[in-house]
N, C-alpha and C positions, 0 to 999 in steps of 0.2 A: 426457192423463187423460180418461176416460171422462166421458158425464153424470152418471153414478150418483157415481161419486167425489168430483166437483164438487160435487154434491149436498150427498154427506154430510160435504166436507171444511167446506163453507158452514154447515151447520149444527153443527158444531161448532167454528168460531169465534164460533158466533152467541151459543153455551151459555156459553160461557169468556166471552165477554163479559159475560153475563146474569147468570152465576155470582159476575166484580167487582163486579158493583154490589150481590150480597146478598153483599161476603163476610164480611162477621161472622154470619150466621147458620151459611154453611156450614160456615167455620174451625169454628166449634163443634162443630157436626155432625159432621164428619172427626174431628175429636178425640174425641168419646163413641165415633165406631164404629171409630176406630182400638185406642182403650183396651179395648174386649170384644176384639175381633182380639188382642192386646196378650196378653193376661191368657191366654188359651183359648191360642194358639200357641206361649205358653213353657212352658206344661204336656207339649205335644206334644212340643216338639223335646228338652224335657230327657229329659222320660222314652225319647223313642229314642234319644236318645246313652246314655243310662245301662243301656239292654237291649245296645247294640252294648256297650259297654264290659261287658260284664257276657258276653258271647258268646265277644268276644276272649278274655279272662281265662279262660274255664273250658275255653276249647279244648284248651290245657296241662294240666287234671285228669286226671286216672285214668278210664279209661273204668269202673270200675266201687270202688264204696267199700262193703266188707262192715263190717256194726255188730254188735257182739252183743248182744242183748236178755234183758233179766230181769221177769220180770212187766211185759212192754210198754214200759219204761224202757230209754234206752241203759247197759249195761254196759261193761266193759273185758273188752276178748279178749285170749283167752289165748297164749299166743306159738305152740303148736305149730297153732293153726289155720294161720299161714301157709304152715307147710308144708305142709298139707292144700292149702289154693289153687293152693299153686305147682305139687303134682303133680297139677292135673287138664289133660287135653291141651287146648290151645289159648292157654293161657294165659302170659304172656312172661315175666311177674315177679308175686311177692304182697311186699310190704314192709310193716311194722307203721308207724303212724305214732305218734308222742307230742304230743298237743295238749290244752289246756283253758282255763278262762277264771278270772279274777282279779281279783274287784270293790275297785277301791282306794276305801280309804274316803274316802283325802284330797281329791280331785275328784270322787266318785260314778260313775266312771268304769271300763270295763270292758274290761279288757284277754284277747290272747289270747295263750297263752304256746304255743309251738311249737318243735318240733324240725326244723331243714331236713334235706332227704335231700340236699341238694346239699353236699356236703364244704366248698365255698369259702363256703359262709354260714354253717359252725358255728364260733361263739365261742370261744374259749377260754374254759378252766375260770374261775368268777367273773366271766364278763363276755357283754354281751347287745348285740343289733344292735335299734335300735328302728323303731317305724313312724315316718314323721313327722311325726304328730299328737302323740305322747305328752311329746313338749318343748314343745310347749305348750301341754299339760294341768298340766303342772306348774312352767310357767313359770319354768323353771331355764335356762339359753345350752347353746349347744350348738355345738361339741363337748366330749368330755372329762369332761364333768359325769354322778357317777355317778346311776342310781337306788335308790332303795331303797322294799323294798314287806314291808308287814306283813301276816303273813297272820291274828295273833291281837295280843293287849294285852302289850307286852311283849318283843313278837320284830321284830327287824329283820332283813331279807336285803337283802344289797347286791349291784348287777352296775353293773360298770363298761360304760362306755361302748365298744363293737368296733365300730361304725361305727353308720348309719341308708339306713332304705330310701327310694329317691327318691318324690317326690311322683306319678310316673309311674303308679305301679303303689298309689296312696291308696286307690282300692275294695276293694283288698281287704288292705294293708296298714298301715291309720293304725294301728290300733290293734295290731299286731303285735309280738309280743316273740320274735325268735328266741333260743334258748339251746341249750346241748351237753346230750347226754340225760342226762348225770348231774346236771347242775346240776337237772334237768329231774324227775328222779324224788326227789330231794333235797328241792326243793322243795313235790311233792305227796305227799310221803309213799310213790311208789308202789313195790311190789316188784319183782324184774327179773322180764322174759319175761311184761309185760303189755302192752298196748297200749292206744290207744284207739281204734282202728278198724285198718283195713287197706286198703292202696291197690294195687288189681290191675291190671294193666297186660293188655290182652289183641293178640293176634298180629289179627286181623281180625276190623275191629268190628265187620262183619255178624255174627257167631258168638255176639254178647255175650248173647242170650237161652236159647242152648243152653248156655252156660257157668253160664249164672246156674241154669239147670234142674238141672246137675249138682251144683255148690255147694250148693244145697241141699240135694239129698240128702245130701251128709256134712254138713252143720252147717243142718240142723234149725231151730235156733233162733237164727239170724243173721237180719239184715236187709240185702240188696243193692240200695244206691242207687246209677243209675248216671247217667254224666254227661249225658244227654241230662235224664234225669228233673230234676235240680238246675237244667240250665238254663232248663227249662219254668217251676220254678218261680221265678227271677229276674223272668221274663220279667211272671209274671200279678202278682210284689209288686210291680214297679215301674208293668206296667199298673193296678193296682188305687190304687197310691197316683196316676197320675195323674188315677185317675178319681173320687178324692177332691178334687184340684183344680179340675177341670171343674166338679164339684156343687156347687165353693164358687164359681164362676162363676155357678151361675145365676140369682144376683139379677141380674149385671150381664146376663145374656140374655135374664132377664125384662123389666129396663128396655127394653132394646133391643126386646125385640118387642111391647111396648105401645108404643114410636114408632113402630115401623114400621106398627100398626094406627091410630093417630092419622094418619102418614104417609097411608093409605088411605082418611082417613074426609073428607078435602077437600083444597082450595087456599085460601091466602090470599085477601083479594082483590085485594091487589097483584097476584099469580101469575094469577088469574083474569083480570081486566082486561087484562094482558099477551095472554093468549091470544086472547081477545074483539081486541082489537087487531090482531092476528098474522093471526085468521082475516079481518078486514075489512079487511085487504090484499092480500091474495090468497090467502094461506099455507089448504090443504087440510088432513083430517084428520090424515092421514098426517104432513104437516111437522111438526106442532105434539105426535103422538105422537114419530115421531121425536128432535124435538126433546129433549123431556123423559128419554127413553131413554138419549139422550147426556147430561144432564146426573146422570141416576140410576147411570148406567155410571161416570163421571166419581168423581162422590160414593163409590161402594162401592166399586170397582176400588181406587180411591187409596187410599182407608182400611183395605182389605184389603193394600195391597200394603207402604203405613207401619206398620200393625199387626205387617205378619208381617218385615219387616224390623227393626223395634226388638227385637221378641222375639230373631231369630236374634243381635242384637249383646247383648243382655240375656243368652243362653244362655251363648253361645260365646266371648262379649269380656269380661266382667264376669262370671262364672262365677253365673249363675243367685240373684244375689245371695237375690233374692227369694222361689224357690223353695225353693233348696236343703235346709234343716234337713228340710222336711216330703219331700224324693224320696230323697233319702239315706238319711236311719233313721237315724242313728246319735241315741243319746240326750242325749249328752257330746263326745265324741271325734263332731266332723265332717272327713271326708275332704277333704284339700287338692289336687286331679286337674285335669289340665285336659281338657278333653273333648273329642276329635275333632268337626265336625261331622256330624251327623248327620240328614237330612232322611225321614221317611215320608211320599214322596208319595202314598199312599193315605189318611192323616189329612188333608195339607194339603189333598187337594181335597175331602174332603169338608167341612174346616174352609171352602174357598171356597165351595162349594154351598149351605152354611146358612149363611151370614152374605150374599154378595150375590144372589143368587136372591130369595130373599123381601125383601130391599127391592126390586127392580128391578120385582119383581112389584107389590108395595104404591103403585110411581109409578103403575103402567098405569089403576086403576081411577077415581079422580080423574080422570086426564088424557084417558084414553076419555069419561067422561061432559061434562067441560066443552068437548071438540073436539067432541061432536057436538053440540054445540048451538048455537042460532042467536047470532053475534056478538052483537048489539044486545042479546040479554036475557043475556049475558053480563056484557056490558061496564056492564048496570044494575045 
């Protein structure tokens, strides 16, 4: 081992010593800058596992989703536009979809009723596949157990139970009611060779702006949202609600950075006298900055590294208990998913940079002013 290593292995046994004999000030300490780490990193890692999950999900979308508009409002398109879609070149499939939503009054709860295009998820007539939030919302068992949803005073529709979708796929199905499209247009009243949007499938996605160029010209008054656009905007609601979290952070990062300025504005005299001591033994500026640097590295390091490790078992082990209601969105009906992990190591380090940087810096100013002074009026 070198002298330099010696050096510094010496003085940080010296810190870890010095550190047991205050350790109820620091315990504490670790603990308040563990709890801001705490708070601020479980904002971060949910909200990127919930844009990853939210990336994955819409990979499988329609590369492009035509709306038709009425005085700026979504309308219902007419059946023969898909035709129109389907013969512009490039284009691989145009399909009509059947979707809409259904505020039950019983829980305040909002459901969305849809039709699959996958043959093996359509119900049978009278009967519906549920998300797996909606058993309990209405705290009924499940299986078997039918629903029933009133759409006015007086009227009941019942669907029997065709299975439920797993908790896998909760983002974007708790709230989901598949049904057959008659049951489907039965229910909303609507007429055949309506739809409510259109889901295009295109032969290569580079082409998707040339295709959308043409669509327009035959349908005028349509709106083409495509799947990159929808994902952008996952990405800025769940950045946005994290950044609603952070703001609610910042009492606990105000506290924090008024110790870290208290941290800067002296030492103890305990701490002082130590130094005074340290230097009238031989110990140079250097030791006794060193010193402190290990014991500030020590302090933040730790408290960043327990911080950010409780969060990731808070996120990813206990499913964001704390978080969750406000990153989710849902108003009634919250998503039961378990979440890949997901790390953004561009957050995390700048989460590291602002939280131990300016304390390690806040040691130095103190411990420069009492190292370079003389022992004896130190130690007075």
């Amino acid at each position: 081992m070198t002298p330099g290593l010696r050096r510094q292995r010496a003085l940080a046994e010296y810190t870890l010593a010095a550190m047991a004999r205050r350790r109820g000030k620091n315990i504490g300490l670790v603990a308040v800058y563990a709890a801001v780490v705490f708070f601020v990193a479980s904002a971060m890692l949910f909200s990127a596992a919930l844009r990853r999950e939210a990336a994955i999900v819409l990979s499988e979308a329609p590369e492009l989703v035509v709306q038709n508009l009425l005085m700026g409002r979504h309308e219902l398109m007419p059946g023969a536009a898909v035709e129109t879609l389907a013969g512009i070149r490039g284009v691989a499939g145009a399909q009509g979809r059947l979707w809409g939503y259904f505020y039950d009054r019983v829980n305040g709860a909002n459901y969305t009723l849809m039709v699959p295009f996958d043959p093996a998820l359509i119900p049978p007539a009278g009967a519906a596949i549920f998300g797996e939030a909606i058993p309990r919302t209405r705290d009924h068992p499940w299986l078997g157990a039918p629903l029933f949803l009133s759409r006015h005073p007086g009227d009941l529709v019942r669907f029997n139970a065709a299975g439920q979708l797993t908790a896998a796929q909760g983002l974007v199905s708790s709230d989901l009611i598949l049904i057959g499209e008659a049951d489907f247009r039965a229910f909303f009243g609507l007429p055949p060779e309506v739809y409510t949007d259109i889901a295009v499938t295109i032969r290569n996605p580079r082409e998707i702006d040339t295709i959308v160029q043409k669509a327009e010209a035959l349908l005028p008054d349509a709106r083409f949202v495509t799947r990159d656009e929808i994902l952008r905007t996952y990405q800025k609601i769940f950045s946005w609600r994290e950044g609603i979290l952070v703001a609610l952070a910042g009492a606990s990062i105000l506290a924090f950075a008024i110790f870290a300025a208290e941290k800067a504005s002296g030492l103890s005299a305990d701490e002082a006298r130590e130094i005074g001591i340290l230097k009238a033994i031989g110990w140079d500026m250097r030791d006794v900055i060193a010193m402190k640097l290990w014991e500030g590295g020590l302090v933040s390091v730790g408290a960043f590294l327990a911080g950010t490790v409780a969060a990731y078992l808070h996120v990813f082990a206990f499913g964001a208990a704390l978080f969750a209601p406000v990153l989710k969105g849902w108003s009634v009906i919250y998503p039961d998913f378990p979440l890949a992990p997901e790390i953004d190591g561009i957050e995390m380090t700048a989460l590291f940079f602002l939280t131990v940087l300016p304390y390690l810096a806040a040691t130095l100013v103190p411990i420069w002013r009492i190292a370079s002074a003389d022992p004896d009026q130190v130690m007075r």
